[in-house]
KEDO-971301 format. One line per 3 residues: number of its first residue (from 1); their letters; for each residue x, y, z of N, C-alpha, C. Coordinates in nm, 4 decimals, padded with zeros to 6 digits. Layout:
BEGIN
NUM = A = X,Y,Z,X,Y,Z,X,Y,Z | ... $
***
This chain:
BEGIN
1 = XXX = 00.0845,-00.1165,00.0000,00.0000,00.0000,00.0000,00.0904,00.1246,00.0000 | 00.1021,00.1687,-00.0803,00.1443,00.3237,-00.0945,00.0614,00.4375,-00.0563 | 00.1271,00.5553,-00.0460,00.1171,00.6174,00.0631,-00.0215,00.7221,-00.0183 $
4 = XXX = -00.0367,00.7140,-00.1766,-00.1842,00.7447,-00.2278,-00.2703,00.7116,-00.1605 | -00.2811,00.5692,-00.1561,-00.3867,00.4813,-00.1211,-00.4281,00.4914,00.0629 | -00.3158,00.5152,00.1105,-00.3307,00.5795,00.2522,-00.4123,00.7226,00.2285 $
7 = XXX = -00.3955,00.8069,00.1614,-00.4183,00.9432,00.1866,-00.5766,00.9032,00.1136 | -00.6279,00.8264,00.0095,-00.7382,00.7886,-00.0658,-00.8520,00.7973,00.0820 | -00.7864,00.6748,00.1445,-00.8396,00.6256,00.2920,-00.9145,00.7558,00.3860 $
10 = XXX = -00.7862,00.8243,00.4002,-00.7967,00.9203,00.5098,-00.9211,01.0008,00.4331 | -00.8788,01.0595,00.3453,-00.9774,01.1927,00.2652,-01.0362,01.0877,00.1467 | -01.1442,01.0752,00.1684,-01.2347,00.9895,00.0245,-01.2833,01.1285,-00.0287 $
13 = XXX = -01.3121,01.1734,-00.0289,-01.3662,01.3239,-00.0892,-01.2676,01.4227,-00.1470 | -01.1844,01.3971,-00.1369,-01.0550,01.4740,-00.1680,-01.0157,01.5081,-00.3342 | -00.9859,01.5618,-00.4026,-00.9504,01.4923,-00.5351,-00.8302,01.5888,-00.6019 $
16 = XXX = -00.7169,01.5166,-00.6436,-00.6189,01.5444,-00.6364,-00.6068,01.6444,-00.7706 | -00.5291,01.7132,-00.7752,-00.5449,01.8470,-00.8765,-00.3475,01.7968,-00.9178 | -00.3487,01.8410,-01.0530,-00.2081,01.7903,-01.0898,-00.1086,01.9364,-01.1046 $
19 = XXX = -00.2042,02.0649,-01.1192,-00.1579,02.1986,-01.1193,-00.0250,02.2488,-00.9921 | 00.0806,02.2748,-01.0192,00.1656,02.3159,-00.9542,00.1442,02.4613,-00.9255 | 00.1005,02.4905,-00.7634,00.1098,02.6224,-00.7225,00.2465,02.6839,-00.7454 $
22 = XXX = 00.1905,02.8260,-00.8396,00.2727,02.9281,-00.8360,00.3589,02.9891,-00.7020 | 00.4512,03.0387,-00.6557,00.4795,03.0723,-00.5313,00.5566,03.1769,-00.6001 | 00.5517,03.2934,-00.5477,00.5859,03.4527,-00.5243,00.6961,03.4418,-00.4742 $
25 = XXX = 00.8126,03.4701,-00.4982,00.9341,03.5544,-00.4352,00.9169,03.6639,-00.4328 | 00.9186,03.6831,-00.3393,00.9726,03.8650,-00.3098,01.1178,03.8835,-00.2814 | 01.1638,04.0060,-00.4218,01.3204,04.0214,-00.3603,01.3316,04.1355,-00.2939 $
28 = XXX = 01.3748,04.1599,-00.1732,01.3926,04.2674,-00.1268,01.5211,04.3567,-00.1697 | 01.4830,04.5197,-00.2104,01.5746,04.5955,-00.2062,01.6240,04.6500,-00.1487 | 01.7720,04.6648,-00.1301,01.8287,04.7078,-00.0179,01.8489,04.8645,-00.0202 $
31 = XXX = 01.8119,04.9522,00.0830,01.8528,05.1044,00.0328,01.9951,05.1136,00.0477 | 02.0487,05.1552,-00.0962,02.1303,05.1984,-00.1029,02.1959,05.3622,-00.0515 | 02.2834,05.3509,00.0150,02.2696,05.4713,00.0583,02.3848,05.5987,00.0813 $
34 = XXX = 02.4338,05.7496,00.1034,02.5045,05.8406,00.0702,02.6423,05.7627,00.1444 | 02.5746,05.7506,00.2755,02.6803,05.7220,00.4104,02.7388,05.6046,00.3612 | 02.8770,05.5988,00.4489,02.8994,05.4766,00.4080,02.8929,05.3647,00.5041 $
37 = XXX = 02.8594,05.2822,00.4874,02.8535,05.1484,00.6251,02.9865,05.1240,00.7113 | 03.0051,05.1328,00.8080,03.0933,05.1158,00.9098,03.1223,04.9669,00.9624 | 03.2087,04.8906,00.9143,03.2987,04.7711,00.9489,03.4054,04.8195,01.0402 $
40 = XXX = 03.3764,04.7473,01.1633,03.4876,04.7426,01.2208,03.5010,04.6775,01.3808 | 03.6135,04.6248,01.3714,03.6991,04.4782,01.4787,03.7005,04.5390,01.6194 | 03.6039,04.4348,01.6990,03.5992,04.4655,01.8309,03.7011,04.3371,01.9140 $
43 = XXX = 03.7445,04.3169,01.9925,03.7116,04.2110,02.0837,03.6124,04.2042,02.2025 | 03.5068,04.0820,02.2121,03.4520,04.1067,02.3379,03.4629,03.9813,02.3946 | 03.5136,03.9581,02.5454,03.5557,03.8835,02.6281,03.6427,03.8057,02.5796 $
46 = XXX = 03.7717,03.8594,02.5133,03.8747,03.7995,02.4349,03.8319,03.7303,02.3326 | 03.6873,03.7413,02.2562,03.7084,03.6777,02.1326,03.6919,03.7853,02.0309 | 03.7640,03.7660,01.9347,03.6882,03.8788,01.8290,03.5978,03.8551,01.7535 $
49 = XXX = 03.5081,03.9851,01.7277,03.3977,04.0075,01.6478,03.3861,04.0843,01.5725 | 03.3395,04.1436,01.4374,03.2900,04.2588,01.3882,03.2034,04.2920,01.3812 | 03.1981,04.3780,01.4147,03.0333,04.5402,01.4073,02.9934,04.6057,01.2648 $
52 = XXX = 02.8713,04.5580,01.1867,02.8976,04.6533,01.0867,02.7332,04.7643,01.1294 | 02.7574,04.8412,01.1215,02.6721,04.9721,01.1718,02.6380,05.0799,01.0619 | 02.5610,05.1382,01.1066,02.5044,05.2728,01.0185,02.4192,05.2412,00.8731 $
55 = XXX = 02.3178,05.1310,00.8655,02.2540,05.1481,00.7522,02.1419,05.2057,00.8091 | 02.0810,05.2867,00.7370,01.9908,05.3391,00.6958,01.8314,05.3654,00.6920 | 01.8406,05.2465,00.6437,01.6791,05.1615,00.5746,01.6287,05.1568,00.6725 $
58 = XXX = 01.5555,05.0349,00.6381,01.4494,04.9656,00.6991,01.5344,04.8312,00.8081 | 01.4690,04.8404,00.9210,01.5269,04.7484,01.0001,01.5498,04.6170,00.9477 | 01.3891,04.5199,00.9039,01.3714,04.4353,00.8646,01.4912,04.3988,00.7133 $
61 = XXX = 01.5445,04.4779,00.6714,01.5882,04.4784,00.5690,01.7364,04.4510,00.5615 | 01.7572,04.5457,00.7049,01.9385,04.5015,00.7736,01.9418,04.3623,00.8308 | 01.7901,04.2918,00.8782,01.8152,04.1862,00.9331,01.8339,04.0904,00.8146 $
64 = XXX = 01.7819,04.0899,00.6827,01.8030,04.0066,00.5698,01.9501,04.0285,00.5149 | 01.9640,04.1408,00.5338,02.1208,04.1490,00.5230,02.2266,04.1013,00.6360 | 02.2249,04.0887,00.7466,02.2726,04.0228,00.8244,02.2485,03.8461,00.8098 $
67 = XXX = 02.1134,03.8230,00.7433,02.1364,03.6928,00.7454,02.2115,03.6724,00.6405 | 02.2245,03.7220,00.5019,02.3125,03.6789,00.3810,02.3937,03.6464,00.4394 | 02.4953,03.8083,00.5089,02.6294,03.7943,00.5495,02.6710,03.6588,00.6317 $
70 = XXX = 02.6046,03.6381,00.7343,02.6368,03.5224,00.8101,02.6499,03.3678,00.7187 | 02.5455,03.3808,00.6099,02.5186,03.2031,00.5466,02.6713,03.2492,00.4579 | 02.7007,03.3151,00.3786,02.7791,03.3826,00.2576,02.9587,03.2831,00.3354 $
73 = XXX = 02.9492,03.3626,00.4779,03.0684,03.3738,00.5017,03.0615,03.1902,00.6412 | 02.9328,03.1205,00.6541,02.9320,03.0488,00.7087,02.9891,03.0365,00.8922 | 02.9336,03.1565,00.9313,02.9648,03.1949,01.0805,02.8399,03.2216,01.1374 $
76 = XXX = 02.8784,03.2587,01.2773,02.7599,03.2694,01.3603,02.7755,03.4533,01.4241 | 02.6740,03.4847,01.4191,02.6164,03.6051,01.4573,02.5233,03.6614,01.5267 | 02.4816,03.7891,01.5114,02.3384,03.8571,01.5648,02.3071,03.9899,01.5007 $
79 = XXX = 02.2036,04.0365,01.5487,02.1314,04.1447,01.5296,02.1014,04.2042,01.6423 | 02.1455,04.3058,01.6878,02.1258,04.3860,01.8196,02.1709,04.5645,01.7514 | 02.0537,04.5886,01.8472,02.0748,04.7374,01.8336,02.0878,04.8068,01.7056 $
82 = XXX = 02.0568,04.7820,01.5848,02.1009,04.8402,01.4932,02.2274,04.8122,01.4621 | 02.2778,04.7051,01.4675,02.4076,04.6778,01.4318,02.4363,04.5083,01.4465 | 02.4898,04.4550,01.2968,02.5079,04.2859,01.2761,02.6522,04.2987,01.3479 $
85 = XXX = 02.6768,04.1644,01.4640,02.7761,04.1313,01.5273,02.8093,04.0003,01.4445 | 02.9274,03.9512,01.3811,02.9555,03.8392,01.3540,03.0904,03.8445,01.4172 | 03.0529,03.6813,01.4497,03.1676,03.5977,01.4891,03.2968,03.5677,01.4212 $
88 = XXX = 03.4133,03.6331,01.4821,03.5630,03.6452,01.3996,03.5403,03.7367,01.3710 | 03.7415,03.7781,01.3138,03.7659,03.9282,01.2420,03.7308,03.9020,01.0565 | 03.6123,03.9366,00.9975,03.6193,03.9045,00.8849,03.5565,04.0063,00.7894 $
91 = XXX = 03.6267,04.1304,00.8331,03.5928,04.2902,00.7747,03.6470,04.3060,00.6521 | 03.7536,04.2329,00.5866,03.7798,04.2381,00.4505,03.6716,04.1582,00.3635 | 03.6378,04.0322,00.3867,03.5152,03.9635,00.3269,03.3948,04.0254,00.3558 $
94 = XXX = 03.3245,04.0998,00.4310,03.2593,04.1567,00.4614,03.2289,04.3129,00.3759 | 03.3274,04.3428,00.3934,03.3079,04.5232,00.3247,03.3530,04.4593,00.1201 | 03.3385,04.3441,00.0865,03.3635,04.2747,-00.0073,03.1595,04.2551,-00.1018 $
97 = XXX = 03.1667,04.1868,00.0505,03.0132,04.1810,00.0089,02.9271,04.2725,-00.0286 | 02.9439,04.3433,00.0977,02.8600,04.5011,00.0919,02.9278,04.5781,-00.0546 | 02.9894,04.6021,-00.1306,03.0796,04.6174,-00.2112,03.0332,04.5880,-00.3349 $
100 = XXX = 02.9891,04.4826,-00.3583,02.9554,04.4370,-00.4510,02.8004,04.4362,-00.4725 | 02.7482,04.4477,-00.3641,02.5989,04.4793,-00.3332,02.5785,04.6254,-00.3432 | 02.6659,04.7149,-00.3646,02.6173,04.8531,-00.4225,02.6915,04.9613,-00.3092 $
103 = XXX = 02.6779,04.8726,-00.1668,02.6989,04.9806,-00.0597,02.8274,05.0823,-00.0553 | 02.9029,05.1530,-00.0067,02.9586,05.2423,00.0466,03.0050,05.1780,00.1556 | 03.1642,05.1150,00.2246,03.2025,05.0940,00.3165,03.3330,05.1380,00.3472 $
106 = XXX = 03.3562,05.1917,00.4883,03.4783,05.2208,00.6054,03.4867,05.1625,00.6751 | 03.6390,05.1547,00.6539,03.7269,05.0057,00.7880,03.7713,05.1094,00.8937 | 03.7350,05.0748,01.0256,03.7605,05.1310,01.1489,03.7954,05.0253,01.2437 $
109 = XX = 03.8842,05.0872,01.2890,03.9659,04.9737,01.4168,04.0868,04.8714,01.3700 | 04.2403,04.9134,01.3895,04.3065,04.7996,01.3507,04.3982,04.8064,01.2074 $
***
């Protein structure tokens, strides 16, 4: 018995449609903007991290950008305060990304 014939069972009234739902992406745009984004190397409790600060936009929008950055570069991070914390010094790959994504970036600290 395959797993049709199970679902036949469960829902007798049911009837199966062969049409593949459409699904919507939405791409979000990022504001591009005059200022330039601020990268730069903290240590906190002897490990290092980088801060990148000062966008602009829309909150929701820095947080999609914080998630790229983190999957892109395969580290762990956050979102606090208006500002993405990732794990390690990795402000050259970073102001790389942003870079190529349109932004405006300054290296501070180091």
């Amino acid at each position: 018995m395959d797993i049709q014939d199970q679902l036949k069972k469960l829902f007798p009234n049911h009837e199966i449609s062969n049409e593949t739902e459409a699904i919507e992406e939405k791409t979000h745009e990022l504001l591009v903007q005059k200022e330039p984004m601020i990268c730069k190397f903290e240590k906190r409790k002897g490990k290092p991290t980088t801060l990148i600060e000062g966008y602009e936009g829309e909150e929701e929008d820095f947080k999609i950008l914080a998630k790229e950055i983190k999957t892109k570069l395969s580290v762990g991070g956050s979102f606090k305060d208006g500002a993405i914390i990732i794990q390690g010094d990795y402000r050259d790959k970073i102001m790389k990304i942003l870079q190529d994504k349109g932004f405006k970036t300054k290296r501070v600290g180091g």
